[in-house]
N, C-alpha and C positions, 0 to 999 in steps of 0.2 A: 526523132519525131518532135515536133514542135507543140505543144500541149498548151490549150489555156483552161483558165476555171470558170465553173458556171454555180450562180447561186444550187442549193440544197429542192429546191424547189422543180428546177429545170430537170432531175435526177432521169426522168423518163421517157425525154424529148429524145436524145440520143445516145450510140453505146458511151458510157461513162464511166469511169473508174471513181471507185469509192473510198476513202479514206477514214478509217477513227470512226465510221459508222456502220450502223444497220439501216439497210432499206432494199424495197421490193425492185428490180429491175436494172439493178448493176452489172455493166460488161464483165468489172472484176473489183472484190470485196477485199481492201487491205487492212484490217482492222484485229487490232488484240479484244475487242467485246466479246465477252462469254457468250460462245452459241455462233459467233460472226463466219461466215461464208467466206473466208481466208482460206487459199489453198493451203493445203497442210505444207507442202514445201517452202511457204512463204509464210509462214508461221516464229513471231518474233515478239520479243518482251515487248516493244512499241509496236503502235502502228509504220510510224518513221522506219521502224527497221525492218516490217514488211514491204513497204516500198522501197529501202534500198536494197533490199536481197531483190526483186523481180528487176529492180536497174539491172542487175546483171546477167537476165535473160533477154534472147533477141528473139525468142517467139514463143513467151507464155502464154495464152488464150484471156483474150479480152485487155490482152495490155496495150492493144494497136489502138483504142480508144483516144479518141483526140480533147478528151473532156474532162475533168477531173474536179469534183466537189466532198464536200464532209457539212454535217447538221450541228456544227458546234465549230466556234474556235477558241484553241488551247494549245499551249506549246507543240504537242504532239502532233494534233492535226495538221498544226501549220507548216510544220517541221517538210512533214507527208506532203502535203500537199506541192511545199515548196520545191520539193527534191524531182517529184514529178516533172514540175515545170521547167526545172534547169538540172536534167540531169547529169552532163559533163561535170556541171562544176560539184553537186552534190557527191558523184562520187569518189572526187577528189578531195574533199572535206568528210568521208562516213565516219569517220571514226569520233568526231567532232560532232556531228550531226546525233549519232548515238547517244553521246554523253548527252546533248540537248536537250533531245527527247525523253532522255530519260531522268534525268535531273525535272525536268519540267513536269513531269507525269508522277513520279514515285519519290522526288524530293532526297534523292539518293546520290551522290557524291564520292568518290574517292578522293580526297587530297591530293594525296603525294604523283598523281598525277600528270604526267606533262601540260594536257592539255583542258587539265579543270578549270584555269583562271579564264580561261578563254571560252570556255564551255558558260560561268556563270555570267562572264560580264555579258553572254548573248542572250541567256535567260531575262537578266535582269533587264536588259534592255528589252525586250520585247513585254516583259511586265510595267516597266514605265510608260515604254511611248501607249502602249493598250491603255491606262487607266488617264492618262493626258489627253488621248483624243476618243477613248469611246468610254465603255462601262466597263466595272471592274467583271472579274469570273462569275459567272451564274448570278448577274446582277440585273439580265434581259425580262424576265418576272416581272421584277419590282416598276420595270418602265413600260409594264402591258407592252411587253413584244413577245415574240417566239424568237428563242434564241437560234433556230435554222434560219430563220429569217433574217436576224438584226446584224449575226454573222459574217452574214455575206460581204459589209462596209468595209470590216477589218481586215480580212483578205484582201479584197482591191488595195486598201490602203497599205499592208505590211510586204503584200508579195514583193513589189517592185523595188521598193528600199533594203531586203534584208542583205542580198548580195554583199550591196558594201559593207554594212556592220560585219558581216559574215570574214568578208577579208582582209577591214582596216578596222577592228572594233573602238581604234582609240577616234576615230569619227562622230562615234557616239556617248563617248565620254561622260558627256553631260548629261544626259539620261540615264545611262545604268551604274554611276560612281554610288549614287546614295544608298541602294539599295546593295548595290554589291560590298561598301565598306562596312555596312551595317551585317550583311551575311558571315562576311570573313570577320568581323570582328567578334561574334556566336561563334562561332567555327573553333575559334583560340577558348574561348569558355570550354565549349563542350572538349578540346583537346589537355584543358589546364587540371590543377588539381582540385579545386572544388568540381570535380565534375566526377561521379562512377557511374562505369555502364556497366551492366551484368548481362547476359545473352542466358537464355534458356532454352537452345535451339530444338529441343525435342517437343516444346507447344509452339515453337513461330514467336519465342517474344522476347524483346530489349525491354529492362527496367533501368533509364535515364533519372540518375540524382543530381538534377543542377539546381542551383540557387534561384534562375527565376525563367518564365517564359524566353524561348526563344523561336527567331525565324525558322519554318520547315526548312531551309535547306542546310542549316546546319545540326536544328535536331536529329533530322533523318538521315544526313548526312552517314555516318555509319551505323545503319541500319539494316544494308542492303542484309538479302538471305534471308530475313528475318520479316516477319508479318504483322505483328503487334506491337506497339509503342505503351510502353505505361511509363508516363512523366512524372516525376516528384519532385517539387520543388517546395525551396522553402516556407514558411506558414502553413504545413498540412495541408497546401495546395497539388490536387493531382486531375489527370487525365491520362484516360486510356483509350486508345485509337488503334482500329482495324486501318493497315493500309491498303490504300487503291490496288496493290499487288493480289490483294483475293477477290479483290470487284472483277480484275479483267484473267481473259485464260494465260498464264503466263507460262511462256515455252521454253524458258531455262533451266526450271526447275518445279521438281513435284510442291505444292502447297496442301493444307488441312484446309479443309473447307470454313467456314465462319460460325460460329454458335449464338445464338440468338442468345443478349446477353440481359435478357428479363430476366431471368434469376439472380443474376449478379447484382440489378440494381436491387432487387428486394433484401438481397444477404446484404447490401451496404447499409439501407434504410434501415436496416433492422438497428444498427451499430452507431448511423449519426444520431447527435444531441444536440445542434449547432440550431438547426433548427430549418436548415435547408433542407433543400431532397434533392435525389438523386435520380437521374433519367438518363438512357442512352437512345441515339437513332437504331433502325431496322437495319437488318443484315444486307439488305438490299440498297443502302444510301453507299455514295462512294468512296465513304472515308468514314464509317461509323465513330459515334464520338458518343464514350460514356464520361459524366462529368457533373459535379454540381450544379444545379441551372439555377438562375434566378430572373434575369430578363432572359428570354428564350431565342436564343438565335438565328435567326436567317442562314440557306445556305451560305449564301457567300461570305457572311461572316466564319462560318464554320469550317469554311476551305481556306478564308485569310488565315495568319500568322497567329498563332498562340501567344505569342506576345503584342497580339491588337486585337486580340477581347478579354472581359474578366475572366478570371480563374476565380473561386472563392475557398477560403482557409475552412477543412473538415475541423470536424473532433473528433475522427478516426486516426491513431496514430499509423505514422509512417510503417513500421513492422506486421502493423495489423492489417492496412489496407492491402502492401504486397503478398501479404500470406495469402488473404481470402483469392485476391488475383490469380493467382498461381497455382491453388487448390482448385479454383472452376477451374481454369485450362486442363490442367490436369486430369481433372473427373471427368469434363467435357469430351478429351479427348482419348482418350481410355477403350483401345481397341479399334481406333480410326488409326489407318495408312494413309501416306500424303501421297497424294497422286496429281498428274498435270487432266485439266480439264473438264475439272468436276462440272455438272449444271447446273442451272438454280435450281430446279425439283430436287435434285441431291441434296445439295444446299441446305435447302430450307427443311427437304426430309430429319 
């Protein structure tokens, strides 16, 4: 069936397939959004991989839709979207397409891989040509647009060209080399020996000791499983981050719900003397981020790279800060079961 896309806006002109999003009057909802109208059979860590699970049905209900849009564009979406629109060749690339998605979405990586380097050089490039010809991630705000709206360009613009990256990536060489040599060269840090990772898998959290900021896809890099990132790096410089994994319903595996981490910043305030403070985002942001503040960040600053905003040095020592870390989780989660598909009322209960 031959599919094309319609801006976020057209959503209710005709039947439509929906991708990466919520909205009223979709033929069919493929989307990992907590609460999203995704058939349970088509239920997948990405959205991408709800659309390539229905590629391989020939008469799931509402997939005969000859329209396909999403209220946002981001690796995932695009991934979704695009796989829709060319689905022979998507499913001859899923496995590829998967790692995409999900490397794009959850910053999670396997190495040893076959088909990782191919996987980031696609990311990368779709993060270069994106920020060379339109705005960076959740940057549509800052330029009074609605990002359903401002979206719609980058699609027109990405669907027709990915093909070929997709099957000659060295085509686009010059686009995803910087960002990709810059990833892989984090990658060798976090694999070397200034680097320890400690897993705590019975709260969801990796405590990363590396010497300085690094790109999300090699911090997160091996992280997968795991739902909590607490960075430590040198000068008593730390961050802790809920991943995107407990924002969306994830169908590979049970997760603990989120804990509103006011308390956490009050037990830190209690302990700094630096003379900074301490704040985290809402449970409800997509990437909650507890952290010193000093100038206040913007989201998109807060979804770029840990090593392109300040970090600022505590006077909480390193043994101290991970203890109290690890005591909330702990006490936080204390008689909670991880389960798949919690809701935000739950949630936030």
């Amino acid at each position: 069936m031959k599919r094309s896309f319609i801006p976020f806006q057209q959503l209710r002109q005709q039947p439509t397939i929906l991708v990466d999003s919520v909205g009223i009057g979709a033929a069919l909802t493929l989307a990992h959004w907590r609460g999203a109208a995704t058939p349970p059979n088509l239920r997948d860590d990405t959205s991408a991989g709800s659309v390539l699970r229905v590629l391989h049905y020939s008469n799931m209900p509402g997939s005969e839709a000859a329209v396909v849009t999403a209220n946002h564009f981001d690796i995932d979406s695009f991934v979704g979207v695009w796989s829709l629109l060319n689905p022979e060749l998507a499913l001859r690339h899923e496995e590829l397409l998967r790692m995409v998605a999900g490397l794009g979405d959850f910053r999670e990586i396997e190495w040893m891989h076959p088909l990782a380097n191919h996987a980031l050089q696609l990311v990368c490039w779709l993060n270069a040509e994106e920020k060379a010809h339109f705005y960076e991630p959740f940057g549509a705000s800052a330029r009074r647009q609605r990002e359903d709206e401002a979206s719609a360009e980058k699609f027109e613009w990405f669907l027709p060209r990915f093909a070929a990256i997709l099957q000659q990536p060295e085509t686009g060489r010059a686009a995803w080399q910087p960002e990709y040599e810059r990833v892989k060269s984090a990658a060798a840090v976090m694999q070397g020996p200034l680097t320890k990772l400690q897993r705590y898998p019975e709260i969801g959290l990796m405590v990363v000791n590396t010497p300085a900021p690094l790109p999300y896809y090699a911090l997160f890099g091996p992280t997968a499983g795991l739902d909590i990132v607490l960075s430590m790096y040198d000068d008593n410089r730390y961050e802790l981050e809920y991943k995107y994994t407990t924002w969306i319903d994830l169908e590979s595996r049970p997760t603990l719900p989120r804990l509103a981490l006011a308390p956490l910043v009050v037990c830190l305030n209690s302990l700094e003397t630096s003379g900074q403070t301490w704040a985290a985002d809402g449970i409800t942001d997509t990437g909650p981020l507890l952290r010193l503040v000093g100038q206040k960040l913007s989201k998109a600053q807060r979804y770029a790279d840990p090593d392109g905003r300040p970090i600022y040095s505590s006077s909480i020592a390193p043994k101290t800060i991970k203890q109290e870390v690890i005591a909330f989780f702990q006490a936080g989660y204390t008689d909670i079961e991880p389960k798949k598909y919690w809701t935000w009322a739950e949630v936030k209960a």
